[in-house]
N, CA, C and O of each residue as an XYZ file, in Angstrom:
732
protein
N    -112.473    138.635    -35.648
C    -111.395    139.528    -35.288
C    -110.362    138.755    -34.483
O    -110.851    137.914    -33.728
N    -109.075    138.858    -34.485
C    -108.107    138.294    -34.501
C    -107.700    138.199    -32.580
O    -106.999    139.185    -32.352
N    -107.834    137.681    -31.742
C    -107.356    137.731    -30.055
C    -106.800    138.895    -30.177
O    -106.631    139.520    -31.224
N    -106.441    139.272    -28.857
C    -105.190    140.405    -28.183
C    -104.460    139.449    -27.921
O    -104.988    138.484    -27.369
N    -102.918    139.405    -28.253
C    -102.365    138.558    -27.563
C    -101.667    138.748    -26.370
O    -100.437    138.803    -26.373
N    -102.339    138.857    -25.334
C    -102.128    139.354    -23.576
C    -101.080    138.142    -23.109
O    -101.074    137.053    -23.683
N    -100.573    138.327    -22.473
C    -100.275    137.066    -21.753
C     -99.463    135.972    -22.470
O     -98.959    134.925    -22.065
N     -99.500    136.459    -23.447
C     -98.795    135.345    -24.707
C     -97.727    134.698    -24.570
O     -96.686    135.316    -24.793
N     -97.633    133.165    -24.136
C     -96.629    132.219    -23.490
C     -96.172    131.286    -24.762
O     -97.030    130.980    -25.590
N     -95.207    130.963    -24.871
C     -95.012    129.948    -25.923
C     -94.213    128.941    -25.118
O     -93.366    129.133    -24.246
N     -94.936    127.262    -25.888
C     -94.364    126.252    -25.134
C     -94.066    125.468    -25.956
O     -94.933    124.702    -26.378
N     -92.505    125.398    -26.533
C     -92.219    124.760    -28.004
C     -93.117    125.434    -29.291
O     -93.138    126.492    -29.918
N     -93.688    124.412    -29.278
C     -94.267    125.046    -30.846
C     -95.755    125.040    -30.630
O     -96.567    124.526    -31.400
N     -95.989    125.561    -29.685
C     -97.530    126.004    -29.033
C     -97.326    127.264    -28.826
O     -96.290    127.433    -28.184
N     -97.847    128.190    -29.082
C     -98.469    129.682    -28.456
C     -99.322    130.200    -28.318
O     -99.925    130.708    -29.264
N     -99.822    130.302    -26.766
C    -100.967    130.466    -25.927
C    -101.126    132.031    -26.198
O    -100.224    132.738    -25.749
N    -102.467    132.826    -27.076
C    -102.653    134.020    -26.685
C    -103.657    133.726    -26.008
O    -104.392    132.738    -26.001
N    -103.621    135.255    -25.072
C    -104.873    134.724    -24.145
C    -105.463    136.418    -24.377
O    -104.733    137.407    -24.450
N    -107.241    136.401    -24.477
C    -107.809    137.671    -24.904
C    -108.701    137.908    -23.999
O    -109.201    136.949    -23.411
N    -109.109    139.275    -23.679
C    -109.881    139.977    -22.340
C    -111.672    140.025    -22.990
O    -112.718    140.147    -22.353
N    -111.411    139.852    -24.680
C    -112.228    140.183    -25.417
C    -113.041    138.412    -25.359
O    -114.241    138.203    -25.538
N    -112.201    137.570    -25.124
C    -112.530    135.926    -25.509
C    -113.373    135.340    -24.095
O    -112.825    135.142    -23.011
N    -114.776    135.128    -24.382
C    -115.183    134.940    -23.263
C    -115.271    133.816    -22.763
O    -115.257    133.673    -21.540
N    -115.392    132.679    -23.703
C    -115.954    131.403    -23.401
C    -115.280    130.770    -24.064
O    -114.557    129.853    -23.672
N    -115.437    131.245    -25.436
C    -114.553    129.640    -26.279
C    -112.754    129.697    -26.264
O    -112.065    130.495    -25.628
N    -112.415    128.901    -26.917
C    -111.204    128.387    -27.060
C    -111.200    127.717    -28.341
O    -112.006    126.824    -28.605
N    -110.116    128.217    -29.321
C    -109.983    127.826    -30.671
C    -108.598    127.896    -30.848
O    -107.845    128.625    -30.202
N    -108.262    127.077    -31.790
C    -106.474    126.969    -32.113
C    -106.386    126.218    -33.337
O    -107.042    125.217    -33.625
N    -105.175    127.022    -34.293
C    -104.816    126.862    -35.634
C    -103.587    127.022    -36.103
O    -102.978    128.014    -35.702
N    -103.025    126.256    -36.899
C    -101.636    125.768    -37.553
C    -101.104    127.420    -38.042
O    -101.686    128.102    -38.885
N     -99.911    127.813    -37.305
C     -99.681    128.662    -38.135
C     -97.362    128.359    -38.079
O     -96.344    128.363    -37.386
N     -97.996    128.154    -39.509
C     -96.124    127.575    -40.069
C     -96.354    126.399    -39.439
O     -97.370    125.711    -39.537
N     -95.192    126.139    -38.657
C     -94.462    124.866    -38.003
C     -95.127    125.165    -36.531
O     -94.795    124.264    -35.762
N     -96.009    126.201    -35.860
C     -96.779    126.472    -34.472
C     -97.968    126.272    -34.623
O     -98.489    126.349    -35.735
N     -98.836    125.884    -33.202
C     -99.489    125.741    -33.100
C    -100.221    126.719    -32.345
O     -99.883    126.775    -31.163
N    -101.590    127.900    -32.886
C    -101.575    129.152    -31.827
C    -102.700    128.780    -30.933
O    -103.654    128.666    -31.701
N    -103.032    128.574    -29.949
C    -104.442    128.309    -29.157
C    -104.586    129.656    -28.448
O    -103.658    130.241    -27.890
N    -106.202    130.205    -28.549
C    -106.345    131.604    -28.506
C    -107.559    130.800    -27.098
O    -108.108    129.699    -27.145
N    -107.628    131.779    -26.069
C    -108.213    131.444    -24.765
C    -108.396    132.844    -24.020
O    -107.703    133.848    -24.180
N    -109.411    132.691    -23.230
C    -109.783    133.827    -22.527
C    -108.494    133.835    -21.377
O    -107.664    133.055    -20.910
N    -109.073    135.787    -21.210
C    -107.749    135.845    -20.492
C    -107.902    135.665    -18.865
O    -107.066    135.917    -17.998
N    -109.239    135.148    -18.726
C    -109.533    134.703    -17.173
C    -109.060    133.082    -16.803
O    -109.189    132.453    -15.752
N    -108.562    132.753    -17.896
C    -108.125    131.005    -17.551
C    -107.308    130.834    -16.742
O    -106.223    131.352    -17.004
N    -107.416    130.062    -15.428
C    -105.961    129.584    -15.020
C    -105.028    128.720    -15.514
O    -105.267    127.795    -16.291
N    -103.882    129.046    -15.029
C    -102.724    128.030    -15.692
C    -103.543    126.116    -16.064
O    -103.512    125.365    -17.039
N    -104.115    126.048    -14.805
C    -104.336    124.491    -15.206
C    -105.783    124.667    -16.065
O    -106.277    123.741    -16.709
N    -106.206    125.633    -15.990
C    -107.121    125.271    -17.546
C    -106.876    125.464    -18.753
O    -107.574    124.997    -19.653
N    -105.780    126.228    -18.947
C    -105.000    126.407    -20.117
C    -104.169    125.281    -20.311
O    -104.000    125.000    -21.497
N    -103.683    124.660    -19.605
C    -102.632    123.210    -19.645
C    -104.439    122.037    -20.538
O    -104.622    121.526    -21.643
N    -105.015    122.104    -19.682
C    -106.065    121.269    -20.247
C    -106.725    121.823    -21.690
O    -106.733    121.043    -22.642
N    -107.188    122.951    -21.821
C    -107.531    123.301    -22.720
C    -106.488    123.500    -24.225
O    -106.960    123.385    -25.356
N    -104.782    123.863    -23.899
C    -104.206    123.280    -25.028
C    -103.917    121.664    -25.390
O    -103.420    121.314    -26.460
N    -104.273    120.830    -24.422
C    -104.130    119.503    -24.698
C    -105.364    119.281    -25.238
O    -105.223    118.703    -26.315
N    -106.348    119.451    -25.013
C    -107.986    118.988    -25.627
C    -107.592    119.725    -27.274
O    -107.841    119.039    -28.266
N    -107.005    121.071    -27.443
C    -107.111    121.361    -28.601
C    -105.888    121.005    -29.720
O    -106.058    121.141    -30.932
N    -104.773    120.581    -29.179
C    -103.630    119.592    -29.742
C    -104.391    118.528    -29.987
O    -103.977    118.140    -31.079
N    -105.271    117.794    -29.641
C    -105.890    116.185    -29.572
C    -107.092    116.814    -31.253
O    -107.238    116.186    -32.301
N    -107.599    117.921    -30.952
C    -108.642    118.155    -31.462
C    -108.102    118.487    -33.107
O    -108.779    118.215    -34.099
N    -106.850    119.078    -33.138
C    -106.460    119.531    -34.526
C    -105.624    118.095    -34.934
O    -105.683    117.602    -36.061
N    -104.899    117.565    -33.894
C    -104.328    116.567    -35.262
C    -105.591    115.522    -35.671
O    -105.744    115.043    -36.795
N    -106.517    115.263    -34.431
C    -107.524    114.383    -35.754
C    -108.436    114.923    -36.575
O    -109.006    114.256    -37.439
N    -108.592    115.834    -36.429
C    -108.886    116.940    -37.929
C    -108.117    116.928    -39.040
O    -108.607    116.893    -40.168
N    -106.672    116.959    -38.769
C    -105.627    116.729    -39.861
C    -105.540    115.020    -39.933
O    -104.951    114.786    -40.988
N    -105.839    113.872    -39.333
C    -105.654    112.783    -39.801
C    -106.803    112.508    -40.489
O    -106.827    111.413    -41.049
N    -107.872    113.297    -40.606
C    -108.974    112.598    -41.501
C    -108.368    113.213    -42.638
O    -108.701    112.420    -43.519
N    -107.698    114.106    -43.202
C    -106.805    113.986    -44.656
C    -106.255    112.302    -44.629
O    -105.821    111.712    -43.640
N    -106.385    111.863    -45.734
C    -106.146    110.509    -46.157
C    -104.980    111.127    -46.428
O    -104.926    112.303    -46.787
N    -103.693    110.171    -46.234
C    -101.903    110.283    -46.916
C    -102.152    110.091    -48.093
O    -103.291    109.810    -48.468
N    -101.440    110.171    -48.658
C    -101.139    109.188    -49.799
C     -99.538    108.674    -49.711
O     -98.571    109.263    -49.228
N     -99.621    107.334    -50.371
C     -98.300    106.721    -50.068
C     -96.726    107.644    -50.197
O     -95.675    107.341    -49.632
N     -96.935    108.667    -50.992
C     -95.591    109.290    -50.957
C     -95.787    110.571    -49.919
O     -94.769    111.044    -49.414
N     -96.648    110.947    -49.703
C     -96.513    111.591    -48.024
C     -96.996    110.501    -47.120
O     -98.016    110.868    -46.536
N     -96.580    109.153    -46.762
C     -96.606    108.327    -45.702
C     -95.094    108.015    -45.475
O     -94.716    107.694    -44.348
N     -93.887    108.135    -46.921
C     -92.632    107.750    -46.958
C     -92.107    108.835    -46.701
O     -90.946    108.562    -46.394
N     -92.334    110.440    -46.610
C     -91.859    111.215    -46.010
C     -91.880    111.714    -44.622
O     -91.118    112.435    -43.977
N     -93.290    110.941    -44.292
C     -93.543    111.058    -43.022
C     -92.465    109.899    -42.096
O     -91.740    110.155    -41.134
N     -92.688    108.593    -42.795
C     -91.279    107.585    -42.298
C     -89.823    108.520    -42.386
O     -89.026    108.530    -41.448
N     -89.637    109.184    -43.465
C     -88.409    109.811    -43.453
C     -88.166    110.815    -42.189
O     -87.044    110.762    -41.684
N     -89.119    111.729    -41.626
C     -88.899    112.457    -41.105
C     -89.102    111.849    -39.442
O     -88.961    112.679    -38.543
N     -89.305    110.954    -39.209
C     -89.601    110.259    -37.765
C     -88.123    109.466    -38.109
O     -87.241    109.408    -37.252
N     -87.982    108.936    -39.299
C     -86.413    108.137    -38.825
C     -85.075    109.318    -38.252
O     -84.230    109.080    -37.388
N     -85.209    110.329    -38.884
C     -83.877    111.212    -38.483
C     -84.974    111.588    -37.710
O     -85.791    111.212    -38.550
N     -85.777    112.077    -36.678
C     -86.008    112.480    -35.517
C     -85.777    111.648    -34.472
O     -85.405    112.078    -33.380
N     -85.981    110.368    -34.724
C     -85.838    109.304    -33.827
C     -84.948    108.368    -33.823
O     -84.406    107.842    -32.851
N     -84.788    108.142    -35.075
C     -83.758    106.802    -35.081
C     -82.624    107.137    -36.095
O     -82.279    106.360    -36.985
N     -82.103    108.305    -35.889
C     -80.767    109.038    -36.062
C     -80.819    109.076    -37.764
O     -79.828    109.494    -38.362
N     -82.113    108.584    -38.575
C     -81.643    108.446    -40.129
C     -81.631    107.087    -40.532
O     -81.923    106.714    -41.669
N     -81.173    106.087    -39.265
C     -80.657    105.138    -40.227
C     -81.765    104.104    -40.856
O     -81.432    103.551    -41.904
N     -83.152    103.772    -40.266
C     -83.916    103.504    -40.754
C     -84.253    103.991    -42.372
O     -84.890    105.040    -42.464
N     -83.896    103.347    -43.569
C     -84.423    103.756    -45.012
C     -85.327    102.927    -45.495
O     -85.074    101.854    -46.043
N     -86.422    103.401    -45.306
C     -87.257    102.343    -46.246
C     -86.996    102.513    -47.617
O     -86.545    103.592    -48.002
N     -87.217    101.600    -48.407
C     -87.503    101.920    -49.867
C     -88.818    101.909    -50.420
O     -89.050    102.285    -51.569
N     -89.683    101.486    -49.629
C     -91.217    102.121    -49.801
C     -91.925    101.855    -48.670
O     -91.861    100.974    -47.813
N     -92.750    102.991    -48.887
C     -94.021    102.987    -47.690
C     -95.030    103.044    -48.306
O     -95.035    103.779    -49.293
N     -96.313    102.257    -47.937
C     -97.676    102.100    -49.008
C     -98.701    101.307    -47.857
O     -98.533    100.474    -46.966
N     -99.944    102.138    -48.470
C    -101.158    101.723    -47.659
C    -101.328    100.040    -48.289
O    -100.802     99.659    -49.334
N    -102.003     99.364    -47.573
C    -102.977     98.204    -47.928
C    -103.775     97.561    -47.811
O    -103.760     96.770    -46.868
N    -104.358     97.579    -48.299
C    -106.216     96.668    -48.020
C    -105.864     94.461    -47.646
O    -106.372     93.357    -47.846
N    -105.294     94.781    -47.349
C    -104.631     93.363    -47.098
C    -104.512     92.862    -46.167
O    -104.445     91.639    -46.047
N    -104.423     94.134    -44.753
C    -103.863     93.563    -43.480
C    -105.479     93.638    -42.975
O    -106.250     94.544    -43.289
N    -105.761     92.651    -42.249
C    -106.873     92.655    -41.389
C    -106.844     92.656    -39.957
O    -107.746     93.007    -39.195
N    -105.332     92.080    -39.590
C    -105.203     91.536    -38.468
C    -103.606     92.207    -37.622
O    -102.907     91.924    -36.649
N    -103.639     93.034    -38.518
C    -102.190     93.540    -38.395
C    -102.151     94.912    -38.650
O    -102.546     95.216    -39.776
N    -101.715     96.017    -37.780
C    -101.712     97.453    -38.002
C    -100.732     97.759    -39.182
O    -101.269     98.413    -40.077
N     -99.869     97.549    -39.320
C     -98.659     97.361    -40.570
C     -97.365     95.891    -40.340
O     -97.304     94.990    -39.502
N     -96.768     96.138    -41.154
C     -95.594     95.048    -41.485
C     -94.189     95.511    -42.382
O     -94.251     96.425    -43.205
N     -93.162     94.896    -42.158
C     -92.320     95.156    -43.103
C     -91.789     94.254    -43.224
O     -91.816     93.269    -42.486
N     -90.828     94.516    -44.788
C     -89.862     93.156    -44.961
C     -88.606     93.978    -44.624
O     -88.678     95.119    -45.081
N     -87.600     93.739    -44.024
C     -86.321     94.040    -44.159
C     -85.484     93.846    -44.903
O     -84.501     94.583    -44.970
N     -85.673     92.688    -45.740
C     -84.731     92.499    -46.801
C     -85.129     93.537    -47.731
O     -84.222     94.336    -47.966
N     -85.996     93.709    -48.202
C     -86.221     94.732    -49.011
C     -86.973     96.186    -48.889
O     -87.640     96.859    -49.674
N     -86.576     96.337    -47.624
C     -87.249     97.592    -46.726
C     -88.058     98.334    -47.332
O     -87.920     99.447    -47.841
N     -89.347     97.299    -47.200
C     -90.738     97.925    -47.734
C     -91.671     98.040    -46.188
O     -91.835     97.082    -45.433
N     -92.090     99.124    -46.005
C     -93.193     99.160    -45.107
C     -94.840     99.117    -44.917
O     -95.472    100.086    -44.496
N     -95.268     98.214    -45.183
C     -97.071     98.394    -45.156
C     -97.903     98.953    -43.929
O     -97.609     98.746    -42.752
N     -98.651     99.464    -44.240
C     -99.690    100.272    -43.534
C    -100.974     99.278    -43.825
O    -101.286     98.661    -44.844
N    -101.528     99.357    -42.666
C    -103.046     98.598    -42.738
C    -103.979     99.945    -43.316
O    -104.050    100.957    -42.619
N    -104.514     99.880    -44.327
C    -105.864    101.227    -44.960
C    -106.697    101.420    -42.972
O    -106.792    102.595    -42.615
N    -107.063    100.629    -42.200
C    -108.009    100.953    -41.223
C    -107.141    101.812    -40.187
O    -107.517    102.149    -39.065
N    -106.040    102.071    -40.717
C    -105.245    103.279    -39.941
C    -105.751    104.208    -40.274
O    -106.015    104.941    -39.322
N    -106.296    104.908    -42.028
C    -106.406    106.061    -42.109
C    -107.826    106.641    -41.051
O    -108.853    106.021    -40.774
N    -107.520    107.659    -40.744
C    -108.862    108.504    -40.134
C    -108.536    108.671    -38.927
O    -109.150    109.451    -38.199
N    -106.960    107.576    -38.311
C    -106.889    107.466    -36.758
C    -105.884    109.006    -36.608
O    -105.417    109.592    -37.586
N    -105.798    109.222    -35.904
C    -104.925    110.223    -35.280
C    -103.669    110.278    -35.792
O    -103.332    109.200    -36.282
N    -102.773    111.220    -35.864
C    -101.627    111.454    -36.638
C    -100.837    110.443    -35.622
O    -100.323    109.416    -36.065
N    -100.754    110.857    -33.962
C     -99.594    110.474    -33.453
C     -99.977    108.190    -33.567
O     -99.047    107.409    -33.766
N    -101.138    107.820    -33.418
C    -101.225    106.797    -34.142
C    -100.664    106.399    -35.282
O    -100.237    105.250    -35.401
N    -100.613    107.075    -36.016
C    -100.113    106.729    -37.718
C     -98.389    106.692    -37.391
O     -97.677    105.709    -37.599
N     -98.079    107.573    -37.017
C     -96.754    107.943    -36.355
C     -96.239    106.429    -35.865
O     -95.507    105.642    -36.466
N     -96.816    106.317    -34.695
C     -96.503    105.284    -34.101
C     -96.178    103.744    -34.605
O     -95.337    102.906    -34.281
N     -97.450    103.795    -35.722
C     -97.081    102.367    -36.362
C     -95.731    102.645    -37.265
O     -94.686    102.047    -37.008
N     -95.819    103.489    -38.222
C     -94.414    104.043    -38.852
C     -93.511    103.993    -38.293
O     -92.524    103.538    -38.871
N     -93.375    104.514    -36.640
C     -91.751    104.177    -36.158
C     -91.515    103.190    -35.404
O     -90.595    103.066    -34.595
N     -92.565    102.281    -35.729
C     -92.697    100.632    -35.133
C     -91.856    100.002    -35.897
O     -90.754     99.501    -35.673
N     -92.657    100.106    -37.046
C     -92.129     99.250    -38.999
C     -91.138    100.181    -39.060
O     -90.377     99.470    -39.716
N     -90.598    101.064    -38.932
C     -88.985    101.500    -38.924
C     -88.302    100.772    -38.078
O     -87.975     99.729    -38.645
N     -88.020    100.802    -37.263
C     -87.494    100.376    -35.861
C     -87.062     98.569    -36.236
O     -86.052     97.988    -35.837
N     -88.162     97.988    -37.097
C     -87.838     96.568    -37.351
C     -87.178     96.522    -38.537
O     -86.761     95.388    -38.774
N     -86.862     97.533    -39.583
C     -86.087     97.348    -40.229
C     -84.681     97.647    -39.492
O     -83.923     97.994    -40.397
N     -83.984     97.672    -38.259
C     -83.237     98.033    -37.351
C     -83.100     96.933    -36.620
O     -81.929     96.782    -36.272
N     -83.921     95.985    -36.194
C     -84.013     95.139    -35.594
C     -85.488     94.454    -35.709
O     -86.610     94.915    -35.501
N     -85.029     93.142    -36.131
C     -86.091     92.336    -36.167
C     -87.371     91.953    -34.954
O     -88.537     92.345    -35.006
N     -86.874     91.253    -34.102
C     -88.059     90.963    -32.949
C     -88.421     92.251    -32.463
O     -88.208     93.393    -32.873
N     -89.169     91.659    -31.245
C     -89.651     92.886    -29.842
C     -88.876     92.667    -28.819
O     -89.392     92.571    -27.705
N     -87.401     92.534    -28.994
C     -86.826     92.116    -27.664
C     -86.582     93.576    -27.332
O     -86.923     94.452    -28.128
N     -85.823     93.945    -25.824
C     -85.099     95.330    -25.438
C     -84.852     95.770    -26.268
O     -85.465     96.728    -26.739
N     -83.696     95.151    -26.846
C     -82.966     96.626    -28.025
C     -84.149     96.962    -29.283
O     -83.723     97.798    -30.081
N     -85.272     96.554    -29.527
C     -85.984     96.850    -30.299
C     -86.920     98.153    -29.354
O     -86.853     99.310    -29.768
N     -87.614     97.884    -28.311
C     -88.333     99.022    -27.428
C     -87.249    100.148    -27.227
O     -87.699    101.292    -27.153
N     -86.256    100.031    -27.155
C     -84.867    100.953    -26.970
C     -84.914    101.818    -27.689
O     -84.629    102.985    -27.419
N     -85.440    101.212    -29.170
C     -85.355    102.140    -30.015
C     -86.646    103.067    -30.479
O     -86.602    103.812    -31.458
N     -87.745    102.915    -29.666
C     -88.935    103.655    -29.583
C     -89.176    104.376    -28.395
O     -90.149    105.119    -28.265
N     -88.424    104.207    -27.625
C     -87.889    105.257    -26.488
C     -88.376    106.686    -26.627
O     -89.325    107.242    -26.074
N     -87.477    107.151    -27.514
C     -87.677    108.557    -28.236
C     -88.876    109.055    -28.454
O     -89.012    110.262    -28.252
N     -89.830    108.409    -28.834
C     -91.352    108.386    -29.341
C     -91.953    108.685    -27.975
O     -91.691    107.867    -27.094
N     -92.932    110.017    -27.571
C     -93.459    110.522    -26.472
C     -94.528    109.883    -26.272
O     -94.919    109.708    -25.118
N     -95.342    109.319    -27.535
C     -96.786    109.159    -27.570
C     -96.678    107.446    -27.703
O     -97.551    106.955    -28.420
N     -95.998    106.779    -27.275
C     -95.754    105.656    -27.981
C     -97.080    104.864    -26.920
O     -98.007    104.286    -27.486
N     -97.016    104.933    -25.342
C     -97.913    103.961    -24.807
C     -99.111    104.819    -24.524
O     -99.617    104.762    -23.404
N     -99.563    105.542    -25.368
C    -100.810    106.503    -25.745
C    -101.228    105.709    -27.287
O    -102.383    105.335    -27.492
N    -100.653    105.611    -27.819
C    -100.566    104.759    -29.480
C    -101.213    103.419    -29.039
O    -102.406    103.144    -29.163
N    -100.305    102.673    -28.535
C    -100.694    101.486    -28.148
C    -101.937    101.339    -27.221
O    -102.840    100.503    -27.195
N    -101.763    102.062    -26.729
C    -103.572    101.730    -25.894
C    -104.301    102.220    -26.959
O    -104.810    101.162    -27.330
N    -104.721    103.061    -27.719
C    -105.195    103.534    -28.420
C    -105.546    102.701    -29.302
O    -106.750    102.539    -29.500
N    -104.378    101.813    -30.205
C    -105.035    100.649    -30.729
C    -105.319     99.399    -30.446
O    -105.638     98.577    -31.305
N    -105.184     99.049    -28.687
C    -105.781     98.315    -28.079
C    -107.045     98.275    -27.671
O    -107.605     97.241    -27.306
N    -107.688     99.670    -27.722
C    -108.751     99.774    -27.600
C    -109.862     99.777    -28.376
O    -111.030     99.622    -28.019
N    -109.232    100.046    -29.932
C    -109.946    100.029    -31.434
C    -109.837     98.038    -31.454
O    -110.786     97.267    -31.598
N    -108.818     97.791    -31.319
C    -109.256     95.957    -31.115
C    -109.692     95.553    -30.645
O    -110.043     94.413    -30.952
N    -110.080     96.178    -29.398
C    -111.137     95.285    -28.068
C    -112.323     95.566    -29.113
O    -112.753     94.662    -29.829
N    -112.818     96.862    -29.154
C    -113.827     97.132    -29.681
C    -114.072     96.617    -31.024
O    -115.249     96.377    -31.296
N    -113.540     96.488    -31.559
C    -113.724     95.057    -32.946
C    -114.512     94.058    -32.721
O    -115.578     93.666    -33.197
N    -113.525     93.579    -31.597
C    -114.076     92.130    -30.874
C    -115.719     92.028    -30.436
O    -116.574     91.142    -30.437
N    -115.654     93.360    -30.090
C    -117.095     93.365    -29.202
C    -118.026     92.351    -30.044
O    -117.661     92.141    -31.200
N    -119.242     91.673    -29.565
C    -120.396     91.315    -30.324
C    -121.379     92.813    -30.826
O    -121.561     93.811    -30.129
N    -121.877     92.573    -32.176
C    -122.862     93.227    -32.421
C    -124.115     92.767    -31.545
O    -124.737     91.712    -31.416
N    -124.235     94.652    -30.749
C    -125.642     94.481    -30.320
C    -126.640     95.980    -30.879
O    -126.280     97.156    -30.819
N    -127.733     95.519    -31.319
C    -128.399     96.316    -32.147
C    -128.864     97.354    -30.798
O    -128.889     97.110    -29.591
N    -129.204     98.573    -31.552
C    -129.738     99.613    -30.659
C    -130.661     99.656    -30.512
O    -131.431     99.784    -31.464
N    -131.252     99.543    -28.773
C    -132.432     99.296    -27.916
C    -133.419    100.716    -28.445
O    -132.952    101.855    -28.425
N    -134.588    100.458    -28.825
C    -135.228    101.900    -29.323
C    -136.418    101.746    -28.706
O    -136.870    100.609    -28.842
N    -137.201    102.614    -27.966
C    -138.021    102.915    -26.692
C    -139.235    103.433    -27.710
O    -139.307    104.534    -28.256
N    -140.263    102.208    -27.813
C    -141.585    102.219    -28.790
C    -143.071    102.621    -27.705
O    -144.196    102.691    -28.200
């Protein structure tokens, strides 16, 4: 049965119902272009601040284990270049590849193709995001000097991204150690 929506706050494209009926859990689901997170109506403000961030974290990597496919990865570039980088970023293709080992993606600028490393898929949307308006951004400008970070500015999640896949590389690195089992 569907919450009461008591209390019902909207924050952008989040809307918090909160129910007298909801005792314990907390659940939230895509509806259109919003996001609704349904919560008891005894929560305080700062457990509702925590509890829609745990469940924003919780639905997009639910939605990043959908694998892209390369022509929703070039619409997804399309729609981060006019959000972020005014449009002018055009790739002329975006495509996964089993090629990069050592490299999250790449592009050429001369012929504004963008690659995706395949060990992206499964990571988190705003990850995927991130490398996309990386490899945009260098078809805009080549190096990592200022005016290249300048232009990832815009990007909220950007040093959440980057630790994120600093931390999937440490952990690469690690040595295999087999699991201790208590005989």
């Amino acid at each position: 049965m569907p919450a009461d929506p008591l209390n019902s706050t909207s924050r952008g494209a989040v809307e918090v119902r909160r129910s007298a009926r909801r005792r314990r859990t907390v659940s939230a689901y895509r509806e259109g272009d919003r996001t609704v997170v349904l919560i008891p109506a005894r929560m305080t403000v700062a457990e509702e601040e925590r509890w829609v961030g745990v469940m924003l974290d919780k639905l997009a990597a639910q939605e990043s284990r959908r694998l892209l496919s390369d022509a929703e990865l070039a619409e997804r570039a399309a729609d981060l270049s006019a959000r972020h980088l005014q449009g002018r970023a055009r790739p002329a293709s975006v495509r996964w590849v089993t090629n990069q080992n050592t490299r999250w993606g790449s592009c050429t600028p001369a012929e504004g193709s963008i690659r995706l490393s395949h060990r992206l898929q499964g990571m988190p949307e705003y990850v995927i995001d991130y490398v996309l308006l990386h490899e945009l951004a260098h078809l805009l400008v080549p190096g990592h000097g200022d005016r290249f970070w300048r232009l990832l500015d815009g990007y909220p999640r950007t040093e959440r991204a980057r630790g994120f896949l600093e931390g999937v590389s440490a952990a690469d690195r690690l040595p295999y150690l087999p699991a201790v089992r208590d005989e």
